[in-house]
C-alpha angles and dihedrals in degrees: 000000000000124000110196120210122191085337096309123122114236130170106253097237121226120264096248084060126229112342085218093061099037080059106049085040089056091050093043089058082042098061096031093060087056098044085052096055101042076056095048086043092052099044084047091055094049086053094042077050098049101051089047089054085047096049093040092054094033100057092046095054095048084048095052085044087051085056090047089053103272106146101208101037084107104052091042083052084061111042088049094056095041087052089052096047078048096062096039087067102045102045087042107051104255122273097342095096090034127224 
């Protein structure tokens, strides 16, 4: 069937619309949601990272402050590596990565 427009001829074109481009438009959000999620994992690792490079300064610090005569250094030494070993796991999977 046959649309005119403006008196020129044109194929009316099926309601799902060009297979060619169905198709490139299905690749493209394809792609896109890979591309997406390598972002959202990498992003997740340099976290995962920071907070390993700030517990691991952190405590030693709190540890070197607990020599010096702080009295909690130890316990803030704790608590920052057990919120570090706490992140990792959530942000990891559990204990499907492993530790």
């Amino acid at each position: 069937m046959l649309v005119k427009i403006n008196n020129i001829p044109f194929p009316q074109v099926p309601s799902e619309g060009n297979p060619l481009t169905h198709g490139i438009r299905h690749w493209a959000q394809e792609q896109t949601t890979d591309i997406l999620l390598g972002v959202l994992d990498s992003i997740r690792n340099v976290f995962i990272d920071f907070s390993y490079s700030v517990a691991l300064v952190g405590c030693g610090l709190c540890i070197l402050f607990w020599v010096v005569g702080w009295n909690k250094g130890k316990k803030w030494a704790g608590i920052l590596y057990l919120a570090n070993v706490l992140i990792k796991f959530l942000l990891m999977g559990g204990m499907i990565h492993g530790s």
